[in-house]
C-alpha beads as a LAMMPS data file, in Angstrom:
LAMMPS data file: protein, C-alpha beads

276 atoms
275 bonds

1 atom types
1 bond types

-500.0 500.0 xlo xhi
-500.0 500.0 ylo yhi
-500.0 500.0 zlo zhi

Masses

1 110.0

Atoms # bond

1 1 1 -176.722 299.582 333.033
2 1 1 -175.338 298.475 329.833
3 1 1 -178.853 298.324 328.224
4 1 1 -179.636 301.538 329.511
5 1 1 -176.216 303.110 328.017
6 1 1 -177.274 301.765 324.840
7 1 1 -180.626 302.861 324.767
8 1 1 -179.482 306.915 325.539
9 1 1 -176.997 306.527 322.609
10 1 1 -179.377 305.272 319.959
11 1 1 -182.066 308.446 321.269
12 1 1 -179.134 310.530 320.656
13 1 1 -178.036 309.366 317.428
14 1 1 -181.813 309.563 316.420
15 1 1 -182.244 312.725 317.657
16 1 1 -179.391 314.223 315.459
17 1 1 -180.125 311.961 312.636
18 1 1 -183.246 314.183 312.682
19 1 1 -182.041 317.409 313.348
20 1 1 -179.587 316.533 310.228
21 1 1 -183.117 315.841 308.200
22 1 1 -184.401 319.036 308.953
23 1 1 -181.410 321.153 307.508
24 1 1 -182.696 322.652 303.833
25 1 1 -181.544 320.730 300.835
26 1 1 -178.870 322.484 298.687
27 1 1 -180.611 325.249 295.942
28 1 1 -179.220 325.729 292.519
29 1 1 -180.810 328.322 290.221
30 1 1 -179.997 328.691 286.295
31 1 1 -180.937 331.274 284.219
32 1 1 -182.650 330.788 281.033
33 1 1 -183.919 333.858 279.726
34 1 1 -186.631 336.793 280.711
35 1 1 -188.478 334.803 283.454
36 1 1 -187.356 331.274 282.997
37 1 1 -185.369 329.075 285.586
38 1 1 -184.100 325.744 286.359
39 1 1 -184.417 325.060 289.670
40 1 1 -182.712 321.830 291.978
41 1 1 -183.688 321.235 294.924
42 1 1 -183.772 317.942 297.051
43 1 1 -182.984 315.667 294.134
44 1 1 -185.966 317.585 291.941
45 1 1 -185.620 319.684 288.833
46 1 1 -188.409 322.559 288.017
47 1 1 -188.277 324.365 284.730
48 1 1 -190.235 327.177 284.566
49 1 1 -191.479 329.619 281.765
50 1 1 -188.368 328.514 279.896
51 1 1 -189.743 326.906 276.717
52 1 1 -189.909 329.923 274.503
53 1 1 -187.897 330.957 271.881
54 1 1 -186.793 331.017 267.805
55 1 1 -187.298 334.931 267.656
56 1 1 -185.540 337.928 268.199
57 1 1 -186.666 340.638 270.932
58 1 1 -184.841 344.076 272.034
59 1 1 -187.353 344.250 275.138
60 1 1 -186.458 341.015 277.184
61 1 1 -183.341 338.283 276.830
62 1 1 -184.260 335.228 274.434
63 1 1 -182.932 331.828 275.061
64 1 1 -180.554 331.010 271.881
65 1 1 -180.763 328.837 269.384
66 1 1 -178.362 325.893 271.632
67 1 1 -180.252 326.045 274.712
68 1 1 -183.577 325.943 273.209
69 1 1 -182.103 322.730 271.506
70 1 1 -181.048 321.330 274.766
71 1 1 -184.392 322.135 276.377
72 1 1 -186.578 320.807 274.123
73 1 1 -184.569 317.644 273.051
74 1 1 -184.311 317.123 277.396
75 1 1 -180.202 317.127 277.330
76 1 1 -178.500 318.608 280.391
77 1 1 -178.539 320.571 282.324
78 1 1 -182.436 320.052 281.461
79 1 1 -182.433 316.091 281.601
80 1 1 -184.871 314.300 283.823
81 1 1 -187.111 317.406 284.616
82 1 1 -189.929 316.938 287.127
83 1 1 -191.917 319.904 286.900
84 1 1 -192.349 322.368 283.445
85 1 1 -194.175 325.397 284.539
86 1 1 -195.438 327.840 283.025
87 1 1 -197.339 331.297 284.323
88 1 1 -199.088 331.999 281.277
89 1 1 -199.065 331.633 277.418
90 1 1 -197.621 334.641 275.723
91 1 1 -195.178 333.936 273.173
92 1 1 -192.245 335.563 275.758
93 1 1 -192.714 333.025 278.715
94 1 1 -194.061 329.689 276.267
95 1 1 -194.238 327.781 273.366
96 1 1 -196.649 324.822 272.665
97 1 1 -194.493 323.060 270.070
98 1 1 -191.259 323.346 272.275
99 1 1 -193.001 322.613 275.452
100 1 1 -194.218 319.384 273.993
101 1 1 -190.871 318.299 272.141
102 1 1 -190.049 318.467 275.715
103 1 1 -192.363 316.192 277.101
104 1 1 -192.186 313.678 274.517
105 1 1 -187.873 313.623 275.124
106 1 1 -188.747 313.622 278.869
107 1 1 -191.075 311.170 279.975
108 1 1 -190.756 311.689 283.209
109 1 1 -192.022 315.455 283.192
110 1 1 -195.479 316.860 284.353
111 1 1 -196.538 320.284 283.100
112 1 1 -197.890 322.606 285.648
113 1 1 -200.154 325.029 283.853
114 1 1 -203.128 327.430 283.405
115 1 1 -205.975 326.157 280.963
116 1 1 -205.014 328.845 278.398
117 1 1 -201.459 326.904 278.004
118 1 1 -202.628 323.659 277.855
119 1 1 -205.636 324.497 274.917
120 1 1 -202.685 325.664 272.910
121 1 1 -201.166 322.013 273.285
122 1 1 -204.520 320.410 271.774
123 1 1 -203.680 321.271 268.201
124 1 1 -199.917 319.348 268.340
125 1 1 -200.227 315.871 266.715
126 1 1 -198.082 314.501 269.454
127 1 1 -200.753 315.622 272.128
128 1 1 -202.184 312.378 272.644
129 1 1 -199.004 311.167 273.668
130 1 1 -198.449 313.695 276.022
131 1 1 -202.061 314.608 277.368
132 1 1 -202.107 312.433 280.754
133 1 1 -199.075 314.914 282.099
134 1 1 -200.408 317.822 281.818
135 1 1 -201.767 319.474 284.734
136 1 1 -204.392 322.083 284.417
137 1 1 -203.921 324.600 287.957
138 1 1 -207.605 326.114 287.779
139 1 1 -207.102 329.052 290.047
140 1 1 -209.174 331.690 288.839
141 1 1 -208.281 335.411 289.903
142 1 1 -208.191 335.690 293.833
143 1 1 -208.203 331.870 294.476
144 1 1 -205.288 328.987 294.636
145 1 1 -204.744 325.551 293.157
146 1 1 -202.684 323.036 294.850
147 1 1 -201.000 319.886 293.893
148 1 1 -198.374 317.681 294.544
149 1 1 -195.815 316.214 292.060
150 1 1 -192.514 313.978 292.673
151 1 1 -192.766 315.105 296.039
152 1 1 -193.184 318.742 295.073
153 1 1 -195.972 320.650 296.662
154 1 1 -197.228 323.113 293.693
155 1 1 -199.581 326.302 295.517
156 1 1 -200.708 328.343 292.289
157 1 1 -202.215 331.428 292.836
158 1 1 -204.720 333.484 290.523
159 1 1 -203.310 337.203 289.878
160 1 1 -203.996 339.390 287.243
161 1 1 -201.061 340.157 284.634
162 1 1 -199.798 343.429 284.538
163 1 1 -201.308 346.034 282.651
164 1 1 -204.502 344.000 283.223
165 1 1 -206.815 346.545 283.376
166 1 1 -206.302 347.058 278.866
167 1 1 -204.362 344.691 277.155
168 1 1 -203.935 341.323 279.045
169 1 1 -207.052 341.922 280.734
170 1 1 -208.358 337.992 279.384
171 1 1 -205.066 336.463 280.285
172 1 1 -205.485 333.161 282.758
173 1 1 -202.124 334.070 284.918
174 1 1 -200.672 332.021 287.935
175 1 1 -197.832 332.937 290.493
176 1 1 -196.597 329.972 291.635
177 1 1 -195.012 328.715 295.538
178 1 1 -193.207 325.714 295.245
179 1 1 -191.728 323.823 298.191
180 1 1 -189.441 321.369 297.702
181 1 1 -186.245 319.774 300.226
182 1 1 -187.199 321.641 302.992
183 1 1 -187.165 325.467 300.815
184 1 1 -190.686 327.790 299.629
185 1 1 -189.737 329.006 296.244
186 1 1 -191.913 332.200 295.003
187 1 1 -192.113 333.344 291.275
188 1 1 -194.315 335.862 290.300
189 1 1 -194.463 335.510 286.391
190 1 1 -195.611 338.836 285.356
191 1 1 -197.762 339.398 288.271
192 1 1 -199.283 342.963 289.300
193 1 1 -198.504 343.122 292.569
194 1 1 -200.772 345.700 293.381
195 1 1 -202.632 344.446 296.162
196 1 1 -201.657 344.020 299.722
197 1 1 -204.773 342.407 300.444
198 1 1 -204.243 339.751 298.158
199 1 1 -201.115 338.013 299.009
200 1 1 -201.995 338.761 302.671
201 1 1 -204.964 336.197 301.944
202 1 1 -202.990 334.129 300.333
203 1 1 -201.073 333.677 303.571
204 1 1 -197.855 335.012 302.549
205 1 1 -195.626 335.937 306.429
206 1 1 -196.787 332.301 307.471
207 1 1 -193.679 330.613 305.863
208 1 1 -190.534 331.687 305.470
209 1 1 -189.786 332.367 301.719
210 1 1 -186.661 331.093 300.471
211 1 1 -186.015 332.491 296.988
212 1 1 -188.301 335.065 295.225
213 1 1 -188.328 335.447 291.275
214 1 1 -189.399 338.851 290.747
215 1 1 -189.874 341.077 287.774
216 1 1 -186.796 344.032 287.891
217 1 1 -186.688 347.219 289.478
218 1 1 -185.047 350.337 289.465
219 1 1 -182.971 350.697 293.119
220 1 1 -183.944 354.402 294.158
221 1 1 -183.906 356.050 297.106
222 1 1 -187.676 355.094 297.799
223 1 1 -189.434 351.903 297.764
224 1 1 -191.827 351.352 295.069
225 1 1 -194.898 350.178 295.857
226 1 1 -193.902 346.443 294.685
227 1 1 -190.577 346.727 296.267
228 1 1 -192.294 347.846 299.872
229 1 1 -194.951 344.515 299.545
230 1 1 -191.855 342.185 298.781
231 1 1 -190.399 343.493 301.990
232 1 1 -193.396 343.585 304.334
233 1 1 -195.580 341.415 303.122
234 1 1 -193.597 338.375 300.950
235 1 1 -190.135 338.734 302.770
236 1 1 -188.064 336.375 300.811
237 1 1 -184.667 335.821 301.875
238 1 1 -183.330 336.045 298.491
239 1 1 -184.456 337.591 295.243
240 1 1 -183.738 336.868 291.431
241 1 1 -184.570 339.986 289.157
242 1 1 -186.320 338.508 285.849
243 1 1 -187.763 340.127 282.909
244 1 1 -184.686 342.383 282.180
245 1 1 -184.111 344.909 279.784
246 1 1 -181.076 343.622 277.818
247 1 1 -180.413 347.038 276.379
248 1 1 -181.050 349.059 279.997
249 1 1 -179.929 347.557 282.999
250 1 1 -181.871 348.547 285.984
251 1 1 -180.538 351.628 287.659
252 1 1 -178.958 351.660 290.901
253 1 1 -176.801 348.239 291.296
254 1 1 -180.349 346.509 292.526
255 1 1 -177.976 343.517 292.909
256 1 1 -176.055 345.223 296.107
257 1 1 -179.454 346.647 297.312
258 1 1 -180.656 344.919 301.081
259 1 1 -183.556 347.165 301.298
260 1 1 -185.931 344.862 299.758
261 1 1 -184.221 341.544 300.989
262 1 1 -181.178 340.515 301.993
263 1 1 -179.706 339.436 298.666
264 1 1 -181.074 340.680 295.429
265 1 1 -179.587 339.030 292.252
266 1 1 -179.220 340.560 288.720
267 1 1 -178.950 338.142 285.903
268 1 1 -176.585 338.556 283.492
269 1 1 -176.037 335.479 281.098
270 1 1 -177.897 332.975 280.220
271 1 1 -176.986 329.914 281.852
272 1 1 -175.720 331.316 284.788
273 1 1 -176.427 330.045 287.917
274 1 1 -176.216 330.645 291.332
275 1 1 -175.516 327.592 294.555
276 1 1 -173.720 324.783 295.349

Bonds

1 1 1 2
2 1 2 3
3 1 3 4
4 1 4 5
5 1 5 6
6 1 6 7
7 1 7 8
8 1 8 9
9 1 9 10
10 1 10 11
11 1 11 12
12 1 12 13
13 1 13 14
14 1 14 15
15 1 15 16
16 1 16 17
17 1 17 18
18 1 18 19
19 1 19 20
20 1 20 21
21 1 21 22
22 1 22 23
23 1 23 24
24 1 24 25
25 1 25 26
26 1 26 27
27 1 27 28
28 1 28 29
29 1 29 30
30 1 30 31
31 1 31 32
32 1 32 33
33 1 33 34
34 1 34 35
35 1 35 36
36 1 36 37
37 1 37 38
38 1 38 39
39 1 39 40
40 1 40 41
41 1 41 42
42 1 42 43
43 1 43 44
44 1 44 45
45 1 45 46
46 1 46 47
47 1 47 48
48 1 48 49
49 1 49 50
50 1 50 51
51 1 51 52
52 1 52 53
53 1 53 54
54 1 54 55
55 1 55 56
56 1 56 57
57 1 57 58
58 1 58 59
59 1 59 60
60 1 60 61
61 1 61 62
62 1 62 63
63 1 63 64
64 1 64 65
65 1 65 66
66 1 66 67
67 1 67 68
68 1 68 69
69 1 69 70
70 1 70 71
71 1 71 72
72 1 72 73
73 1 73 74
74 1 74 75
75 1 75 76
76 1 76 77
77 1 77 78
78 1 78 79
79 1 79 80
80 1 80 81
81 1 81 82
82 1 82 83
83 1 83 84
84 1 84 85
85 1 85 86
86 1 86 87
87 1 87 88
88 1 88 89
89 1 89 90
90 1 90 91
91 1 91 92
92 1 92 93
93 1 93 94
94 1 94 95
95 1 95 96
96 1 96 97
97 1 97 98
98 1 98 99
99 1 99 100
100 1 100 101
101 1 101 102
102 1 102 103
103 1 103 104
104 1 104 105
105 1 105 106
106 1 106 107
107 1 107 108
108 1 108 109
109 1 109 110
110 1 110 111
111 1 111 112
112 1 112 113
113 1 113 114
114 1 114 115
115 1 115 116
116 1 116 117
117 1 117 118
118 1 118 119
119 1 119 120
120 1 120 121
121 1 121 122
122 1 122 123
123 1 123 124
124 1 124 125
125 1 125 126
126 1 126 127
127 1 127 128
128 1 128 129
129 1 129 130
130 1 130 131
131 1 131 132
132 1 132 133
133 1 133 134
134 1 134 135
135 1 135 136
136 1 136 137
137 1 137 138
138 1 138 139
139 1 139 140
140 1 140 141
141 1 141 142
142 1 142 143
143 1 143 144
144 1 144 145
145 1 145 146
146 1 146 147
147 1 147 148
148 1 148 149
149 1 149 150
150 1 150 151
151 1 151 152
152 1 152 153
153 1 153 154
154 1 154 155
155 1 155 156
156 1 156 157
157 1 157 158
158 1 158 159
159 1 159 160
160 1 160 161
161 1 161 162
162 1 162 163
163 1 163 164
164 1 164 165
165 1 165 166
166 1 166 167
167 1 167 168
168 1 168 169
169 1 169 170
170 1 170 171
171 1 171 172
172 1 172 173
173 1 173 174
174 1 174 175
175 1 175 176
176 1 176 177
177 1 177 178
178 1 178 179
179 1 179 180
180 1 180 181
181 1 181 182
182 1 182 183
183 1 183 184
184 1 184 185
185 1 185 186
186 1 186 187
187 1 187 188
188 1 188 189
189 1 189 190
190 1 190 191
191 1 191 192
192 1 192 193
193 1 193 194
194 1 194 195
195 1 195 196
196 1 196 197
197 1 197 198
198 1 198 199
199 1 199 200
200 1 200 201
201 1 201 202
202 1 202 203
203 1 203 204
204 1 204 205
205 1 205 206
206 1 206 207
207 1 207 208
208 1 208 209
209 1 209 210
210 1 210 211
211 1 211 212
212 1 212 213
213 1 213 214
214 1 214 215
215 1 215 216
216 1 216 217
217 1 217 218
218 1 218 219
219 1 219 220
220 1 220 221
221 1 221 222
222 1 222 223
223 1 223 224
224 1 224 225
225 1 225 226
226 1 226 227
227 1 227 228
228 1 228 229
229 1 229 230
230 1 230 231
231 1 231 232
232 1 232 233
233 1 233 234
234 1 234 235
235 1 235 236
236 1 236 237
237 1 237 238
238 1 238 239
239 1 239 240
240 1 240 241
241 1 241 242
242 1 242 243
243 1 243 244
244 1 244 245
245 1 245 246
246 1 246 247
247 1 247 248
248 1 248 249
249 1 249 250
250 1 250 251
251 1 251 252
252 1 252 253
253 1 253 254
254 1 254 255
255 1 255 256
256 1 256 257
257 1 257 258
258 1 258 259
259 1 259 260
260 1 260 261
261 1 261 262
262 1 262 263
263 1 263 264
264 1 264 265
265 1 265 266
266 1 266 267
267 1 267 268
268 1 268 269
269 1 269 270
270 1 270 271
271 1 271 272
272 1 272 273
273 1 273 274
274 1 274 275
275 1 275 276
């Protein structure tokens, strides 16, 4: 009977044991500038489009002169990075030189990027040191790339930039689903989003989305097109506004807005972050 009594207990302690395991890890999000984050998650650190910078802009917030310095010589809060990122490689979302001053202070880091980025790496003296950590996601437009790092499964999909029908029409541009302790986190980049069709084949309404970067909106009375996808088709539980306007904030207090999801977030300063 003893025995017995024992044996329930430890099926009970192992069951909760794994119903603890199954609880999301704690999220913390900082804000860089325009559309770069840090995210932790489950003991893992993702950087992403957030090695830009030494310029002024009026059009979209530039990380200063200190934070740039603590990104690219790997201090914290950007110390022991897993994962750089980056969506594409306009001057606004990534720099070569920075992104490999990164690398070489952080030798733990893998960059996660389309071919377009990594080419511009080539011509860096230090590239040979840094080569065998760069990650090339080859998903062309309409297909996916997947790949795991430090435990991180990376899901890069292949979307046109905006306005890709003129200018950026010859931009390689990924959105990127990262999952990571238990959480799916989306970020579009500077994504169109003008397709139902495609992020329905991408299999978006399958998982539960966690957090969703997205690029800003004005809150109106009607959806926009984008806004109505996010909510029917992507239906994050959270969204981050990127790509602000530092001289217009969006109209309509998007940050109280539920329409689209049940928290939207406005960024206001850079380093601020939101979680534990």
């Amino acid at each position: 009977m003893r025995l017995i009594r024992v044996a329930l207990l430890l099926v009970i302690f192992l069951g909760a044991a794994c119903g603890r395991s199954d609880q999301p890890a704690p999220l913390t999000v900082t804000y860089v500038a325009n559309t770069g984050f840090l995210i932790e998650c489950g003991g893992k650190k993702i950087l992403i489009d957030a090695l830009f910078g030494g310029f002024e802009a009026d059009w979209y917030h530039v990380p200063p002169g200190g934070i740039v310095d603590l990104m690219t010589a790997a201090r914290p809060p950007f110390d022991n990075v897993d994962i750089i990122a980056v969506t594409h490689a306009h001057t606004d979302h990534f720099n070569a030189r920075m992104v490999t001053d990164h690398l070489v202070n952080n030798r733990r880091g893998i960059l996660v990027c389309p071919a377009q980025a990594a080419q511009a790496l080539e011509t860096d003296p230090r590239y040979h040191d840094v080569k065998d950590r760069i990650r090339i996601m080859a998903a062309r437009r309409d297909s996916t790339a997947e790949l795991t790092v430090a435990g991180v499964e990376i899901k890069a999909l292949g979307t046109p930039h905006e306005h890709s029908a003129d200018s950026h029409r010859d931009v390689e541009h990924l959105e990127y689903l990262f999952t990571v302790g238990g959480r799916v986190i989306y970020h579009t980049g500077d994504g169109e989003m003008n397709d139902v069709r495609r992020y329905q084949a991408y299999g978006f309404g399958e998982k539960p989305i966690d957090l969703a970067f997205v690029c800003w909106w004005d809150a109106g009375d009607r959806l926009t097109f984008r806004q109505q996808l996010i909510h029917d088709i992507i239906r994050p539980e959270r969204v981050i506004l990127m790509h602000m306007l530092p001289n217009r904030p969006p109209i309509g207090n998007p940050e109280r807005q539920q329409t689209v999801a049940k928290e939207v977030i406005l960024p206001q300063l850079c380093l601020q972050s939101w979680g534990p």
